[in-house]
N, C-alpha and C positions, 0 to 999 in steps of 0.2 A: 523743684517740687516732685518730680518725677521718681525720683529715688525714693521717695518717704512712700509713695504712692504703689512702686513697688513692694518694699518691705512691709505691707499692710496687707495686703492683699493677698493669703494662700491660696496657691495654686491647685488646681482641682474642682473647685467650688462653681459650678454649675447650675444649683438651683440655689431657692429661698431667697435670692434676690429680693431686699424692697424697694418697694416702687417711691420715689418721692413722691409727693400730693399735697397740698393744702391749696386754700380757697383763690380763687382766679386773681386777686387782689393781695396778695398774699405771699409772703415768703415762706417756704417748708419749714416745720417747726426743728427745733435745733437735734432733736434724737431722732428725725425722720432725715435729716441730712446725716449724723454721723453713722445710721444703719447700711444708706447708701454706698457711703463713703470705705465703709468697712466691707462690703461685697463688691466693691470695685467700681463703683460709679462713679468716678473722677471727674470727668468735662460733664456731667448731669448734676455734680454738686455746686462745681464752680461755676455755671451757668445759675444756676438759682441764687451762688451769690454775690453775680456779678451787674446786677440789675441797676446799680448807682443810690438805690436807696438806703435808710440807714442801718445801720448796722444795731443798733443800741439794744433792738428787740435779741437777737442771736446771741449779743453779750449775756441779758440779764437771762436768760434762760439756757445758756450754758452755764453759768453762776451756781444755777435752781436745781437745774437737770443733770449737770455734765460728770459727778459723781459718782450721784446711781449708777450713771448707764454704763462709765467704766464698769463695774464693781457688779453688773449685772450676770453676766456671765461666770462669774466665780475666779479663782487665784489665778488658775491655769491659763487665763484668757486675760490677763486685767493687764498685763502690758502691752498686748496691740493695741486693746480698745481705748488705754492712756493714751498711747503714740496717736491714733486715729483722732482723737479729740483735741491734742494740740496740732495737731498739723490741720486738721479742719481749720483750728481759730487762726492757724497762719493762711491757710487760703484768704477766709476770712479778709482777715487784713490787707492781705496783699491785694486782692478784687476789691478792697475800700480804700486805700491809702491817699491816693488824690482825688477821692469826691471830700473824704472828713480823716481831720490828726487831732489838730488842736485847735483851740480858741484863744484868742488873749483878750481882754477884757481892759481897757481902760479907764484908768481912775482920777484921769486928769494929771498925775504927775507929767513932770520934766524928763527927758531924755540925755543923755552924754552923747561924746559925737560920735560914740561907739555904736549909737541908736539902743543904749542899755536904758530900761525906766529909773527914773531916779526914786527911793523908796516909796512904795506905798503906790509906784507908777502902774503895776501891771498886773494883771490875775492871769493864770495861764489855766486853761480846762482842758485836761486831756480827751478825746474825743475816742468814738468804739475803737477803731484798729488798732493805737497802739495798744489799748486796755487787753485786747484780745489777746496778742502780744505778750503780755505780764500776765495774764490768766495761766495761759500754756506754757509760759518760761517756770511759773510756782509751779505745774503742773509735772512737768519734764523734771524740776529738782528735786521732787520729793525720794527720800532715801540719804543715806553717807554717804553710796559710791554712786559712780555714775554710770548710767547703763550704756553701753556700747553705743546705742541709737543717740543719745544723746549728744556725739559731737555731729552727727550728720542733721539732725536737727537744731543746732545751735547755728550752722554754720548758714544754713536755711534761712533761719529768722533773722541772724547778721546781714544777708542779701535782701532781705525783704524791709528791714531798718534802713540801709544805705539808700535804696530805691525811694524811701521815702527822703531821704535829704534831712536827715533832722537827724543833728550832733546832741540835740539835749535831751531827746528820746536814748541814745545811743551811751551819752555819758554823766550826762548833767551838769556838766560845768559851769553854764551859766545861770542855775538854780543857786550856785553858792553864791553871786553876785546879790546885792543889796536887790529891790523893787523884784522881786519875783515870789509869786506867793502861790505854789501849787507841791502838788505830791512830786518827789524828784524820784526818775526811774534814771537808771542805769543800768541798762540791758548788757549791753558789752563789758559790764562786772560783773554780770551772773553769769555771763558766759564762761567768762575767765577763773570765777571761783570753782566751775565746774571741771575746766577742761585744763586749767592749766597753764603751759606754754604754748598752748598752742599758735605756732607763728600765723593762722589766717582772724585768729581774734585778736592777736596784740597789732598786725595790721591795720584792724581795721578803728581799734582804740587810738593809735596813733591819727591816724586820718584825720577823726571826729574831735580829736583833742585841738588838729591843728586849726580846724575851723572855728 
């Protein structure tokens, strides 16, 4: 994360710092952290959100908010402040990954001995990190070509995917199997549409495939 962390941050910038702040109960609101984040407040962002609680509020209000605030600064400015707002939602994720991912939701079906639901067996609920995840992946793809930043931040979000252990976040393979009934992400396909050959994405598809 450090690299992204670097290339966000212009050198020289000495004042106008903002302060993070919300209420003692409270996680900073989601353009009070990427303001931070953007003057170089790193361990004061991921400290704010690394508290174990949930994430959900950060999602829907980078959803609300995370547009404008790119697009606040005008053309000249609107690809840090993209880059700054998906790499915030991979902090994000990464400081939430093993408190909240997913749900699965049983519906009484049968199981195989593969421990797959037999149809109609299973609901899966994606939960805020990986959503945060797919926010900033649609975020980072918008455009034909792909911007430079983008394999350093794809490569990011592949590390911060594996860390989590989840092949169906990663490929979705077991979504094409009967009993599973949620939105299928496959993240390490978007990587791939974007970057190509890259050998540390088809790695890491291979991996997720094999499990």
């Amino acid at each position: 994360m450090r690299a992204f962390r670097r290339a966000i941050c212009v050198a020289g910038i000495v004042a106008g710092v903002v302060v993070v702040r919300g209420r003692a109960d409270d996680r900073p609101t989601a353009t009070a952290l990427l303001d931070r984040y953007l003057h170089g407040g790193y361990d004061d962002v991921v400290a704010a959100l690394s508290t174990g609680s949930s994430l959900d509020g950060l999602l829907s209000q980078l959803k609300h908010d995370g547009h404008a605030w790119i697009d606040a600064d005008g053309p000249a400015e609107r690809n840090r402040r993209e880059l700054t707002a998906a790499t915030v939602a991979l902090e994000a994720a990464r400081a939430g990954e093993w408190h909240e991912w997913k749900l699965y939701v049983g519906m009484g079906g049968e199981r195989d001995a593969d421990g797959v639901p037999a149809p109609g067996g299973t609901i899966l609920y994606w939960r805020a990190p990986p959503l945060l995840i797919e926010w900033a992946c649609a975020l980072m793809r918008q455009g034909h070509q792909p911007k430079p930043i983008e394999r350093d931040w794809f490569l990011a979000s592949i590390a911060v995917s594996e860390r989590a252990e989840d092949f169906e976040f990663m490929v979705g393979e077991r979504h094409l199997r009967e009993g599973y009934n949620s939105d299928v992400i496959q993240h390490v396909r978007h990587a791939e549409l974007r970057l190509g050959n890259e050998p540390r994405v088809k790695l890491a598809q291979a991996i997720a495939e094999e499990f």
